[in-house]
N, C-alpha and C positions, 0 to 999 in steps of 0.2 A: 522611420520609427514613429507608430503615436501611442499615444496615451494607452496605461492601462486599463484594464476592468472599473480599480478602483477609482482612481481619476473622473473614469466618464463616470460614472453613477454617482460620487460627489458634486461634479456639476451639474448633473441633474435633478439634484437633490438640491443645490444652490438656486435654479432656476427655478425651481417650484414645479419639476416634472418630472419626479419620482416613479409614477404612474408608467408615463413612457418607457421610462432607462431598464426599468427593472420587469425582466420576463414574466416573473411569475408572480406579479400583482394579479390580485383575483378582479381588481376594477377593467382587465385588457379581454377583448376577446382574443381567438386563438389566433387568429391574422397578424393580431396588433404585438401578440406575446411574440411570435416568432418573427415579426421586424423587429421586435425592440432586441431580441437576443442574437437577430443579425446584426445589429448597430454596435454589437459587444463583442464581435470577432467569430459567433458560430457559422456552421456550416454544416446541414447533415444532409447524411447519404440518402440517394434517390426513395422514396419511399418503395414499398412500406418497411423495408430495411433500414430507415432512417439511420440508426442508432449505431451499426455499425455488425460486424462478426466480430466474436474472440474464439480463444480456444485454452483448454488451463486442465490444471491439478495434471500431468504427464503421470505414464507409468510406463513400465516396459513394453504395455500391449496396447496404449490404448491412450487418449483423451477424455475431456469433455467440449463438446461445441457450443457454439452459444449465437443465440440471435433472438430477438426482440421487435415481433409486428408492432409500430408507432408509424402509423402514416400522420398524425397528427400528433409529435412528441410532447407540444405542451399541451395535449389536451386532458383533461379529467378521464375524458369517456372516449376511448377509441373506434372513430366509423367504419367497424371490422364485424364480423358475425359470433356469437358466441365461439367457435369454435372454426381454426382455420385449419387446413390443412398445408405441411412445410416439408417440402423432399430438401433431401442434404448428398450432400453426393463429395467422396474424400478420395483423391487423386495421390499418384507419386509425383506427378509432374504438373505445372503449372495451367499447361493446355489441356488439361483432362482427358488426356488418349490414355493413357495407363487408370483405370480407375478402381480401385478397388475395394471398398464398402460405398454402399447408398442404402436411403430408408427412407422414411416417411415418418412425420412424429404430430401428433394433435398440439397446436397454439391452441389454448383459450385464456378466456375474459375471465375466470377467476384467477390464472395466473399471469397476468395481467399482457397475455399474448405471448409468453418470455416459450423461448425454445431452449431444451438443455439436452443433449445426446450427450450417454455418457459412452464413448465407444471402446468399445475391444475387440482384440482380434489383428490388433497390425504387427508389423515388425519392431524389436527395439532397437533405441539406436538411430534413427532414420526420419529424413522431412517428409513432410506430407500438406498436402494442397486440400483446402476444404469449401463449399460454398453453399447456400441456401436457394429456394427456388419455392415460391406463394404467387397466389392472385396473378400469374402467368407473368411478376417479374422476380430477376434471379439478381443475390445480393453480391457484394464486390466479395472477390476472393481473400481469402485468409493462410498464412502458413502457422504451418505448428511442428511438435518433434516430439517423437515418444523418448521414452528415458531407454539410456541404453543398460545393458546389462551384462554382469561381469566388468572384466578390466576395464579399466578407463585411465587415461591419460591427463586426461587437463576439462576442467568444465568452466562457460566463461557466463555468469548469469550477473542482470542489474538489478536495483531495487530501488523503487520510489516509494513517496508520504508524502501527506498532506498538501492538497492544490486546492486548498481555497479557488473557486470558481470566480469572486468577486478580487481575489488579490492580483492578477496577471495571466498572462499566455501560457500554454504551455509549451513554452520553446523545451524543455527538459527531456517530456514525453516523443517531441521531436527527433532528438536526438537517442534518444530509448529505441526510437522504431528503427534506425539508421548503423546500430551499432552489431556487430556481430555476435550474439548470443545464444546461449543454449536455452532460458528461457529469464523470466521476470518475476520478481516477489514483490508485490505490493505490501506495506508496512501500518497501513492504516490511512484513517481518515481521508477514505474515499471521496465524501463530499462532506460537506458543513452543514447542519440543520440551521442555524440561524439566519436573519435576516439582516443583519448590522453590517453598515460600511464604516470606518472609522464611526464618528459621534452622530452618524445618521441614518434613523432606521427605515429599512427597507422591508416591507411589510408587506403579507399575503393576506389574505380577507382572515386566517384565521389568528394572523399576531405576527411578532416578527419570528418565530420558531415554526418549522413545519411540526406537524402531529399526527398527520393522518397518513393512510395505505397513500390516497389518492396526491397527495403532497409531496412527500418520497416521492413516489413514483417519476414527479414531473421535475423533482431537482434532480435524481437521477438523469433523467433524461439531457436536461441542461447542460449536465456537468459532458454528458457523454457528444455533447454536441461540438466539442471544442476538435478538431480537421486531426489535431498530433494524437490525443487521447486514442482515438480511433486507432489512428495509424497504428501506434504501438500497440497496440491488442491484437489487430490483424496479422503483425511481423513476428510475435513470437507468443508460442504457451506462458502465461503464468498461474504462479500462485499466492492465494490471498489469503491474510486474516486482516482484522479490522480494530478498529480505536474508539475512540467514545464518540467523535464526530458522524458516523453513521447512524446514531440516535438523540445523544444528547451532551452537553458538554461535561467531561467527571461523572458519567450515570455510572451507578452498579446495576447489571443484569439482572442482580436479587432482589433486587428494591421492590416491593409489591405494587406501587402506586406508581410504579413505571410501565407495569405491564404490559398495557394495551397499546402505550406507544412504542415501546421495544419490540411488540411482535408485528406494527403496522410496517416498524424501520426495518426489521429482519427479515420479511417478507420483498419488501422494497431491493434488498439489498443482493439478495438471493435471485429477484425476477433480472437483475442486471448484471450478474456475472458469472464466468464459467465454472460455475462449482455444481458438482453432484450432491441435490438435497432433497429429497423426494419431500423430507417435510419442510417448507420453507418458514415454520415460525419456531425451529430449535436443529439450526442447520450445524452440520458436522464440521466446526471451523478446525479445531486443534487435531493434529494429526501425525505420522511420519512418511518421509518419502524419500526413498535413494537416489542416488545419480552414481550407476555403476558401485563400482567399490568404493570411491572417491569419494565419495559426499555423501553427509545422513545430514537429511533436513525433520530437526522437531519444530514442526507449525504452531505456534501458542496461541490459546485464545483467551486474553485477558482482560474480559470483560463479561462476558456474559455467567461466569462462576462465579466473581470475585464479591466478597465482605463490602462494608462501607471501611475509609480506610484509618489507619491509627488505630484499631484494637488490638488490645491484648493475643488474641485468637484470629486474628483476622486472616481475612485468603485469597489471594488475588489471582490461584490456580483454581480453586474446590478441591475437592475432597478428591473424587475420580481422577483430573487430571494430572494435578499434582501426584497421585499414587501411577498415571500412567507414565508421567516423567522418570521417575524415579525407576519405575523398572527398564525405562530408555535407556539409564544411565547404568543401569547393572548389565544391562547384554549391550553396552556398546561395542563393536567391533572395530576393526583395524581400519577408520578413516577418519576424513575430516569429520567434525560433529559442528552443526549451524543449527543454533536457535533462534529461526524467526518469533522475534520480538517487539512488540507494538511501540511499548514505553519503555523508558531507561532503566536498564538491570540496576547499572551501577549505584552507588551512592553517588552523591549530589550536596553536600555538607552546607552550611552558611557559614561563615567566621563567627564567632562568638556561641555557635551551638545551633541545635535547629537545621531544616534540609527546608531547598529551594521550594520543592513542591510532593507531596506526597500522594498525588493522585500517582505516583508511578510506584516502584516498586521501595523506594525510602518509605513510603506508608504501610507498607508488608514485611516491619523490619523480623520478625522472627520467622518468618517463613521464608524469606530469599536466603535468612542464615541456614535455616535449616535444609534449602534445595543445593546449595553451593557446599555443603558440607558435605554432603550425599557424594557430589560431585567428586569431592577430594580426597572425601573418605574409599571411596569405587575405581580409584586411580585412572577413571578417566581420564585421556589427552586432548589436547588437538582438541579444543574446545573455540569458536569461535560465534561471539551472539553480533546481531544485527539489526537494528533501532529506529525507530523513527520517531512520531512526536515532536522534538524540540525545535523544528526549524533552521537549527545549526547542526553543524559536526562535533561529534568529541571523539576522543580515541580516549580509552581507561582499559588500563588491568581488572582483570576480574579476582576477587579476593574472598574467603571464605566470610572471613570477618574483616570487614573495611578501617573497625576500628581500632584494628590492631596493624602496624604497623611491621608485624613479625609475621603474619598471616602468608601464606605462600601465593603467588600468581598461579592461577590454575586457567586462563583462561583471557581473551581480547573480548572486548565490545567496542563498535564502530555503529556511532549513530551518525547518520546519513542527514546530510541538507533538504528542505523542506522543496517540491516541485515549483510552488510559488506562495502558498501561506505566512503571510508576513513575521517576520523575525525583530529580535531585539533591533533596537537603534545602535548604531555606527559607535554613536558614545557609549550608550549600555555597554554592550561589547568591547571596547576599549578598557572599561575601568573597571567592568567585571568580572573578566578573562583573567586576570593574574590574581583578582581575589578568591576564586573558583579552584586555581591554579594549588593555591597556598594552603586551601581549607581541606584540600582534597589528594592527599599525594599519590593516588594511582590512575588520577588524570593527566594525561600526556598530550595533550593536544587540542584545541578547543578554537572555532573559527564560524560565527555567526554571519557575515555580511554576506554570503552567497547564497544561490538558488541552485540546487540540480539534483543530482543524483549519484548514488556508488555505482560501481563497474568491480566484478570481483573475481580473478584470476587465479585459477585453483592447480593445483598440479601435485601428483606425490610428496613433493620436496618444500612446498612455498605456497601460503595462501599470499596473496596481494591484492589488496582494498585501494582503487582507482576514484580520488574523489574525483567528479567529471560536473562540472560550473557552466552556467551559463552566464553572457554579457550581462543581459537587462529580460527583466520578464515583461519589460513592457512594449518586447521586440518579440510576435511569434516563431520569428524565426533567427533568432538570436543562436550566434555559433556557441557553439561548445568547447571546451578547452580542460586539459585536468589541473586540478589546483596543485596537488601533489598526494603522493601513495606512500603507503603503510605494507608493511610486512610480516607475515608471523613465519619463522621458519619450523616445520612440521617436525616437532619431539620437543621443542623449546616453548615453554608458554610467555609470551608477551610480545608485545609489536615493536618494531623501530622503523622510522619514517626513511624512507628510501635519500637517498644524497643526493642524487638530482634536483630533487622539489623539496629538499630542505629550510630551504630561506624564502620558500615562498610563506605570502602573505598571514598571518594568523593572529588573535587577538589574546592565545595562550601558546607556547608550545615549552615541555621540559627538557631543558637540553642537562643529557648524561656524560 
């Protein structure tokens, strides 16, 4: 086992060789950036594939693929031709004897060489093998799986958030790739715009914040350099929406003096992953997506609409999507219903008055009353949201009005353990957990000291929330283990923690 990210670039930072540790000092050339980010645990794929294959947003007929000419990842300016040309070729079977769609698709340098096939035409239901092929070399293979349709029996998908690049390995992602699934939701906070390691900053020529297209692009890059991240994009489809760390820390989308950098980030964020957006500076994040009859997934995008926060009128849907939720919830049908969710739905109280933090949805207090009212009011069931941001886990009933204690449970949220972005201290959590506990009575569960991800087990009868932990993030390949699972049984709105992993370890849990 050695040292993490953070560690090494501390002591380099102690040393007086900042320059070195850290990639994407503008003081390095490209040689020097891409040792220094070998010195940090990367590894990318043979060029010019460097960056890796994914494949995302599934439907019944069809993918999107994705791949990204970077023969030189960290560089500004890629030694590629304005425009390449990239055959893709999508197999049933691993060896490519069965093959059945191929094409051809234009890389260029305004979009900054990034490939996005959005295909259609396959069967649902069903795996499928995909791969890339440029400048006479061809990229590692990738699997994926279209959504099935009609009945369904059981759907088994994970979800990650927040990997700070600078905080540890991703032994999580590891385990992501390794695990048996139908497909992946990413929760947000793709990468970090900042430069700061603990108390020492790590700095680009242009400050310690990235700002530009060209900036993005190379932390993107960075982040995508890490052996597991790959992996698990290659192993399975996912789906994304995003957090405020894809631009800036707390931004609102609306902010006008954010603009230029919002659309430098959006653009960035668009060239590196599998999503259909023909325009990349106002891409189609919030959405809906089935999985058979079994699963309705509402993708939320809680950022790019929302208010500044604490106003009277404030919105952290907009106007549109908020009225598009709302009609989700009047024709919802007979299955699960999951709301991919960036930041915590629930309330968040302090003891003596006041909420932990309001960049989430506690700062959108008349609006989350009035979507969850919607909810209750439309007799929606089988309502279950999905979280990330915090860096720990919580389990909470969802409640029309939090501050009423008569209010009916209409609903579970399970915010998920951070991939490796550092979390409260041992002690914070300790002493915070049952004050959290007390302020908040439809928190049920609350456990800050790990890193990993959810596993979530669906079937007519039983959602089950698998939280699944790693040892140490400062071990890339650190095993995996569950800490313990959550339950909702399908007609009944609220969780109970399974028996088994009862008395496993926690820094809150309400025992009924």
């Amino acid at each position: 086992m050695g040292l993490n990210r953070r560690d090494l670039l501390r002591g380099a930072a102690a040393a007086g060789a900042l320059g070195v540790a850290w990639p994407l000092s503008s003081r390095l050339t490209v040689a020097q950036a891409e040792e220094a980010a070998h010195q940090l645990g990367v590894r990318w794929d043979d060029g010019p594939f460097t960056l890796g294959v994914a494949s995302g947003d599934p439907v019944a007929d069809g993918v999107v693929l994705w791949t990204r000419l970077a023969p030189q990842p960290l560089a500004e300016e890629q030694p590629l031709p304005d425009t390449v040309q990239v055959d893709w070729t999508v197999a049933a079977d691993r060896d490519f004897r069965r093959v059945v769609s191929s094409g051809s698709v234009a890389a260029t340098a305004a979009r900054g060489h990034s490939v996005h096939v959005p295909l259609r035409g396959l069967e649902p239901g069903l795996r499928y093998y995909y791969r890339f092929t440029a400048l006479g070399r061809t990229s590692r293979t990738g699997r994926t799986r279209t959504a099935p349709d009609g009945r369904v029996t059981r759907v088994r998908f994970a979800s990650a958030n927040c990997q700070a690049f600078h905080d540890g390995f991703y032994a999580a992602h590891r385990g992501i790739a390794r695990e048996d699934l139908d497909f992946v939701v990413h929760l947000g906070d793709y990468v970090y715009e900042h430069g700061k390691v603990g108390g020492n900053p790590v700095r680009d020529h242009e400050g310690p914040e990235v700002t530009t297209l060209p900036a993005y692009r190379r932390r993107h890059a960075l982040y995508k350099g890490d052996p597991s991240l790959r992996e698990a994009h290659a192993a399975h489809p996912w789906f994304l929406t995003w957090d405020d760390h894809e631009v800036v820390n707390d931004y609102s989308g609306t902010s006008p003096s954010l603009r230029a950098r919002r659309d430098a980030a959006y653009q960035a964020w668009v060239e590196h992953m599998p999503v259909d957006a023909p325009n990349p500076l106002t891409p189609p994040v919030y959405k809906q997506r089935r999985w058979g009859n079994l699963l309705d997934l509402s993708i939320l995008d809680l950022r790019q609409f929302r208010s500044a926060q604490n106003l009277p009128d404030g919105t952290i849907l907009g106007a549109e999507q908020k009225a598009w939720l709302k009609q989700r919830v009047d024709q919802a049908g007979d299955a699960w219903h999951c709301w991919v969710n960036s930041i915590m739905l629930s309330q968040l109280a302090r003891k003596g008055g006041g909420y932990y933090f309001t960049d989430q949805w506690d700062g959108f207090l008349a609006e989350r009353k009035e979507v969850l009212s919607h909810v209750h009011e439309a007799g929606m069931r089988d309502l279950v949201v999905i979280t990330g941001d915090w860096h720990s886990a919580f389990v909470d009933d969802i409640r029309p009005d939090f501050d009423n204690p008569d209010s009916p449970v209409i609903g579970t949220e399970f915010t998920a353990h951070s991939v490796a972005s550092g979390a409260y201290s041992p002690e914070w959590n300790a002493t915070n957990g049952p004050v959290m506990g007390a302020a908040n009575p439809h928190l049920k569960y609350f456990e800050g000291n790990r890193y990993g991800y959810d596993v979530y087990e669906v079937n007519p009868r039983r959602w089950s929330t698998h939280m699944r932990v790693i040892g140490d993030r400062r071990d890339p390949r650190s095993p995996v283990s569950t800490l313990t699972t959550f339950h909702v049984d399908r007609g009944r709105a609220g969780s109970w923690e399974d028996r088994a992993t009862a008395d496993s370890p926690a820094q809150y849990r309400r025992r009924t």
